[in-house]
C-alpha positions as CSV (number, residue, x, y, z in Angstrom):
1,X,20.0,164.7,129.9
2,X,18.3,162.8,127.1
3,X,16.6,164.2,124.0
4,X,14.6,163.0,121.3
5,X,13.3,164.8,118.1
6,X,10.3,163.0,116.4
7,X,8.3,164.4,112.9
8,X,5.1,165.5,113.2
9,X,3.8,161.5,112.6
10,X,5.8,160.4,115.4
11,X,8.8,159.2,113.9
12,X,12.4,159.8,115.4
13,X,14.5,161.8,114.0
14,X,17.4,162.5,116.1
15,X,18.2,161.8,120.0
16,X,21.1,163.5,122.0
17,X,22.0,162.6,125.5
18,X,24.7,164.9,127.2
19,X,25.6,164.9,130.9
20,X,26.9,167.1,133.3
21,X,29.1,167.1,136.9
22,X,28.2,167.6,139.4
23,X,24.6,166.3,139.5
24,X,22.4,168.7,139.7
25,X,18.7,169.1,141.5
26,X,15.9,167.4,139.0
27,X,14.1,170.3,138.0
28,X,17.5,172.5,137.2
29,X,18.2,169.3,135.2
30,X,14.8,169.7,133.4
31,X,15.3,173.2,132.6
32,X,19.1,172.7,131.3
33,X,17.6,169.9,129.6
34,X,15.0,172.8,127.8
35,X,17.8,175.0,127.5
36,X,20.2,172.5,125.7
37,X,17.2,171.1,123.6
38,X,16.0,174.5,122.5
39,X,19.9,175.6,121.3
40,X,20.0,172.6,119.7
41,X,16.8,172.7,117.5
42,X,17.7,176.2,117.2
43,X,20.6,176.1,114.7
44,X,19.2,173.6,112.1
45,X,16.6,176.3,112.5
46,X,13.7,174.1,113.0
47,X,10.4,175.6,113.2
48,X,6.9,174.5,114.6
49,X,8.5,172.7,117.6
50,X,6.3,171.5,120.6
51,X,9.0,170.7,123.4
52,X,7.9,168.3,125.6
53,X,8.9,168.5,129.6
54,X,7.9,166.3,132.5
55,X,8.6,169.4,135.1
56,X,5.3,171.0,135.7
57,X,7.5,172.9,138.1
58,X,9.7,174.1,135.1
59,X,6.7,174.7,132.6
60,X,4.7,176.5,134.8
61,X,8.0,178.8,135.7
62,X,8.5,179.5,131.8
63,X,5.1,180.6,131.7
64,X,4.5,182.4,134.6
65,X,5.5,186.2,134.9
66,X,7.4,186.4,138.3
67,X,10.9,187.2,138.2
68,X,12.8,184.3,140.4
69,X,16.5,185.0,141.1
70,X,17.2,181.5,141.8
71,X,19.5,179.1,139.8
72,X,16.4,177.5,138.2
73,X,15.2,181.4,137.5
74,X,17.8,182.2,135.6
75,X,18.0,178.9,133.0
76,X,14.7,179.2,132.9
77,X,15.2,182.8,131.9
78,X,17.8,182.2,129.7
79,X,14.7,179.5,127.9
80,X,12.3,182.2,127.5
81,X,14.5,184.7,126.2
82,X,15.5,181.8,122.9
83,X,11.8,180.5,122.8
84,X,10.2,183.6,122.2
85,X,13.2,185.0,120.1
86,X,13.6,181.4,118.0
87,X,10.2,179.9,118.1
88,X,6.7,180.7,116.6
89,X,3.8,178.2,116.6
90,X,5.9,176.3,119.0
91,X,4.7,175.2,122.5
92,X,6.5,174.3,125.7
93,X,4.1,172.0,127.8
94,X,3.9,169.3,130.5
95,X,3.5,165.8,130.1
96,X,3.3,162.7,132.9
97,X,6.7,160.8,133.1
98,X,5.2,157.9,131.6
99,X,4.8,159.8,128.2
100,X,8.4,160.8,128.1
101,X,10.2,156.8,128.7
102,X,12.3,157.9,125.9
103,X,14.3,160.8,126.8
104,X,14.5,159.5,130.4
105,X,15.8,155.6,129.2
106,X,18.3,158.2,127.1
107,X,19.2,160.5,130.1
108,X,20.0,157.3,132.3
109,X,22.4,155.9,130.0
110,X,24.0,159.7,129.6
111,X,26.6,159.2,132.0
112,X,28.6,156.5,130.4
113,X,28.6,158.0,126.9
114,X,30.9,160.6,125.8
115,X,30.1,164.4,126.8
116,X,27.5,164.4,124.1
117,X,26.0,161.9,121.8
118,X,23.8,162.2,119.0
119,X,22.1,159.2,117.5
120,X,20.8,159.5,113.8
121,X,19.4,156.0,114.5
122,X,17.5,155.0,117.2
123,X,19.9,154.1,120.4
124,X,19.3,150.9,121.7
125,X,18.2,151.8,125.1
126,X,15.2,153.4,123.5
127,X,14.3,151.0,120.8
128,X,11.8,148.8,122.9
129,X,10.0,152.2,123.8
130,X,9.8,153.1,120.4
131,X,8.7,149.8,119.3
132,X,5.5,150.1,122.2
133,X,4.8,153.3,121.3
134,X,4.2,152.3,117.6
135,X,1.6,149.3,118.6
């Protein structure tokens, strides 16, 4: 799983990458992804977050209203219950692949870092997509 923090101009802050074993299906991997990212902004107590998912599947299940008692139900349960408990003026929404390089260059290199990493500089895997992103 990768994650990235940016300001509110664009600029990185922080990025974490943290995997897990077994591998799991993609969109449970999204929504642990959510889950992880929104403990994680939660206890520097962060406000005014917009979290950023490439899952329509998982958006559309953290807004939606129907109770699902399946694996991805339940983390994505567990999501809602710390967004709307942690989060005001903060958003959960979708976004093409190709807008999130960054956490996905960040999740790919995952596996052969430590449990969990956080970067207060920008990881090198990422830099060239940071670099683009700034022209």
């Amino acid at each position: 799983i990768g994650t990235c923090i940016w300001d509110d101009e664009g600029r990185f802050v922080l990025a974490k990458t943290e995997w897990f074993s077994p591998v799991v299906d993609i969109d449970i991997g999204e929504a642990m992804g959510l889950l992880l990212a929104l403990k994680w902004v939660q206890d520097p107590q962060l406000s005014n977050v917009d979290f950023e998912l490439d899952s329509k599947r998982v958006v559309d299940k953290l807004h939606g209203k129907k109770v699902d008692i399946s694996e991805l139900g339940d983390i994505v349960s567990n999501c809602k219950q710390i967004f709307n408990s942690y989060f005001t003026n903060s958003r959960v929404e979708f976004i093409k692949r190709q807008a999130n390089e960054a956490a996905h260059a960040l999740a790919n290199v995952a596996p052969s870092l430590p449990s969990f990493h956080i970067s207060i500089d920008i990881p090198a895997c990422i830099q060239n997509i940071i670099m683009n992103e700034m022209l």
